[in-house]
C-alpha positions, -999 to +999 in steps of 0.1 A: +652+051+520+646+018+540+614+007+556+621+024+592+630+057+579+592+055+561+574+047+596+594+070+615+589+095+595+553+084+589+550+084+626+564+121+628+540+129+606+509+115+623+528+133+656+523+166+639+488+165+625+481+148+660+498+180+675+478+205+652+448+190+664+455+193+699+461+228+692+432+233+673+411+215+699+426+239+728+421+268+708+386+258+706+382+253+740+398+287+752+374+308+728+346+284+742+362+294+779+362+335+777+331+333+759+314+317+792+335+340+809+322+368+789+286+363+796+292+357+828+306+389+835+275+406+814+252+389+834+266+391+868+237+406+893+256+437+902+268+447+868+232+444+851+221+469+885+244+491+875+242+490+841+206+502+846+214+526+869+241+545+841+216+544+815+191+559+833+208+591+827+214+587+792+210+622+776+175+627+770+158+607+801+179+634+825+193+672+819+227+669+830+251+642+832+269+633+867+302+657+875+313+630+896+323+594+899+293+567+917+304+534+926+279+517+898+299+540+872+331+524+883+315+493+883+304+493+846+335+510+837+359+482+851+336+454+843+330+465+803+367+470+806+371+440+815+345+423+790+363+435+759+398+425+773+386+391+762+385+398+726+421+385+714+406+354+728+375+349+714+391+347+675+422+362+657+421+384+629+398+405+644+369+380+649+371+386+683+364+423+684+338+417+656+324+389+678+322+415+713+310+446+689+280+422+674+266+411+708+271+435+729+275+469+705+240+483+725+253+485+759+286+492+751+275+524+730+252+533+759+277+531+788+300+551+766+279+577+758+264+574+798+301+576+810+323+597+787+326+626+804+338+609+834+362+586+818+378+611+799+386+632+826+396+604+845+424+596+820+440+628+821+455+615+852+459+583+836+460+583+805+461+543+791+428+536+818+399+521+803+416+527+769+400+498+757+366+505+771+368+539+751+383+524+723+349+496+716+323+522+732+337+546+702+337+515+678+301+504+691+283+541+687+296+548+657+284+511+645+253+522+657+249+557+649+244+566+686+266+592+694+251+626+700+257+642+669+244+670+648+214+661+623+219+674+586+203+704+577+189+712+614+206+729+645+192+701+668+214+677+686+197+645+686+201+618+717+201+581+715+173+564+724+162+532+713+128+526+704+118+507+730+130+531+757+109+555+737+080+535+737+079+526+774+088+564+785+055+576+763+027+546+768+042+518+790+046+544+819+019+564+811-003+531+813+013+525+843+007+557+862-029+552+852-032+525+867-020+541+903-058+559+902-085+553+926-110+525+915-095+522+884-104+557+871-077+556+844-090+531+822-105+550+798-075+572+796-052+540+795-081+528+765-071+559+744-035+554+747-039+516+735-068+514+708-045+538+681-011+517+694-033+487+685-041+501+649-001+508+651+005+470+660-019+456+631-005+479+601+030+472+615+028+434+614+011+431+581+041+457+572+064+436+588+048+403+573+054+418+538+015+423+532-003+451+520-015+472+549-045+483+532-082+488+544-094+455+538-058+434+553-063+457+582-099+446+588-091+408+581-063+411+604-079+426+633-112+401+630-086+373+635-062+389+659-100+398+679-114+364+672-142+386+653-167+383+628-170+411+604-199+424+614-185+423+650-152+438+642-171+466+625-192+475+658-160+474+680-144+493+659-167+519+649-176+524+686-140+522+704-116+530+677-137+557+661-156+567+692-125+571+714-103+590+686-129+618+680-148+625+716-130+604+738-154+581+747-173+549+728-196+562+698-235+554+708-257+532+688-281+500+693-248+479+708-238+492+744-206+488+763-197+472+796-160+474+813-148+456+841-119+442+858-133+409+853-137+405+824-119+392+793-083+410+774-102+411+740-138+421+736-170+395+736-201+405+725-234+393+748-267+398+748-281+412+780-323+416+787-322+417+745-293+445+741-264+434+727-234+446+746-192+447+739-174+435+774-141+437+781-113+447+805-097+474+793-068+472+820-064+438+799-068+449+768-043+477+769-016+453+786-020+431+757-015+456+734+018+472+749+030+435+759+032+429+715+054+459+714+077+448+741+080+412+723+090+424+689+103+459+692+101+460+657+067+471+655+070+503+671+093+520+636+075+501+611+049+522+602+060+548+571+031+572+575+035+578+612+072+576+621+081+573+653+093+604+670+125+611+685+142+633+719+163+662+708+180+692+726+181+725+709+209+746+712+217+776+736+213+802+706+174+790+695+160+783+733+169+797+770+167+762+787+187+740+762+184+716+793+150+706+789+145+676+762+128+686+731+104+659+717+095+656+679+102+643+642 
C-alpha cells in the first residue's frame, strides 16, 4: 500500500469519526430541542389553567366525575398527548419514556385518573385517540400507586391524594376561611389549628434530619427555631401549646398574653407596668407555620406516631351515600 492510499484512507477515516460526531452532536441538540419544547408545552398559561381545573375534581375533592367533555378536558387531553409524543426523542432505548414518566409521572397520573372516564368512552368511536396519553397516564399511576384501587384487607376504595392537597384542604383553607371573620375573630381558632401542626413540623424535621425526636431534641429545637431561652420556651409552651390543646385557650399564670395584628410571627416576651407578657401575631404565626409545610411537603408524612390520614369512599353495600368522601387512617 503506497503513501496516498494511507492518507486517503486516513482521510476517510477522520471523514467518518468527523461524521459520527456531527451525528452525535445533532442528536444532542434534537433531545436538547423537544425537551424545551416539552416544558414549554407544560408550562403554557392555558394548559396549567386547565390542568387545575381537571384536578379539581379528582375523586375525593368532588362526588362524581363529569359525564361530559369541557373544553379544559380537551385541552389537557390533547396537550399531555402531545407532551409524551416527544419521548422517542428525548433518548432511545426507552430513556425517553423513562425521562417523561420521571418528571412529569404526578400530573400525568392525575389527568388520567381526572379524565378516564371520558377518554375511554371517547375511543370507542376512535379507538387509536389519545392512545398514548392512556398508555403513560396508566404507566405513571401505577408508578405511583395512584389509581383508585382496593386496600388489602378492607372494603374501602381509597383515592389519590397527595399530601399536600390533603394538607391544604384540612388547615391551609381552614386557616384561610378564618381569616374571612370580622375583626379578626378567627385567630384563636386559626391558633389551635397551627400550635399542634407546629409540634408536627419540629418532630418531623428532627425526624427528617435523622435526630432523635425525643423530649429534650424537641425542646432544643423549638428554643432555636423560637429564638428562645429555656425558661422562655417553657412558658410559651406550657401556656399556648398546653393551654390551647386542653381548654382552648392560653393556660393562666404570672406571665400574661397579648395578640395583635402588629405584632411579630414568633412570640417576644416584654415586660409591661412589671408583668411580663408573651406578644405575638397569631395571624403570623400560623402563616409561618403552614408556609414550612408548603416548602418541604415532606414534613406533613414524617411523623410515625400520628400518620397522616387519608380520603376514602366506602362501598354501596356498607353506606347509603357511597358519594360522600369518607375521611380516616
Amino acid at each position: 500500500m503506497n503513501v496516498a492510499q494511507l492518507v486517503f484512507q486516513a482521510i476517510g477515516a477522520l471523514s467518518a469519526l468527523v461524521a459520527c460526531i456531527g451525528i452525535a452532536v445533532a442528536a444532542r441538540q434534537l433531545r436538547f430541542n423537544c425537551w424545551l419544547k416539552a416544558q414549554e408545552i407544560f408550562t403554557e398559561d392555558e394548559f396549567v389553567e386547565a390542568r387545575r381545573k381537571v384536578y379539581s375534581r379528582l375523586p375525593g375533592r368532588t362526588c362524581e366525575l363529569p359525564k361530559e367533555w369541557t373544553p379544559h378536558d380537551h385541552l389537557v387531553s390533547r396537550k399531555m398527548d402531545e407532551l409524551v409524543r416527544l419521548a422517542p426523542y428525548l433518548g432511545l432505548f426507552g430513556a425517553g419514556k423513562r425521562l417523561i414518566l420521571k418528571t412529569w409521572d404526578d400530573p400525568l397520573a392525575k389527568s388520567w385518573i381526572a379524565l378516564r372516564p371520558l377518554v375511554e368512552k371517547e375511543q370507542e368511536r376512535w379507538p387509536k385517540k389519545w392512545h398514548v396519553f392512556e398508555e403513560f397516564g396508566k404507566k405513571a399511576a401505577a408508578q405511583l400507586n395512584l389509581a383508585v384501587a382496593a386496600t388489602e384487607n378492607t372494603s374501602q376504595r381509597r383515592v389519590h391524594m397527595t399530601a399536600i392537597d390533603l394538607f391544604e384542604r384540612w388547615f391551609g383553607k381552614a386557616i384561610d376561611k378564618l381569616r374571612e371573620l370580622p375583626e379578626g375573630d378567627g385567630a384563636l381558632a386559626a391558633l389551635m389549628i397551627s400550635i399542634p401542626l407546629y409540634e408536627r413540623f419540629v418532630v418531623a424535621k428532627l425526624t427528617l434530619d435523622g435526630k432523635k425526636a425525643d423530649d429534650v431534641s424537641i425542646q432544643r429545637e423549638i428554643g432555636d427555631d423560637l429564638d428562645m431561652n429555656d425558661g422562655q420556651r417553657r412558658v410559651f409552651w406550657e401556656m399556648f401549646r398546653n393551654g390551647f390543646m386542653h381548654e382552648a385557650m392560653a393556660k393562666g399564670g404570672k406571665t400574661k398574653w397579648m395578640i395583635r395584628h402588629d405584632f411579630a410571627p414568633t412570640p417576644k416576651f416584654t415586660t409591661v407596668d412589671g408583668i411580663q407578657y408573651v406578644c405575638f401575631d397569631p395571624w403570623k404565626f400560623s402563616e409561618r407555620v403552614i408556609e414550612k409545610f408548603r416548602k418541604d411537603p415532606r414534613l406533613i408524612t414524617a411523623s410515625e406516631s400520628f400518620p397522616f390520614a387519608s380520603i376514602f369512599s366506602l362501598p354501596p353495600d356498607i353506606v347509603s351515600d357511597n358519594t360522600a368522601p369518607t375521611a380516616g387512617s
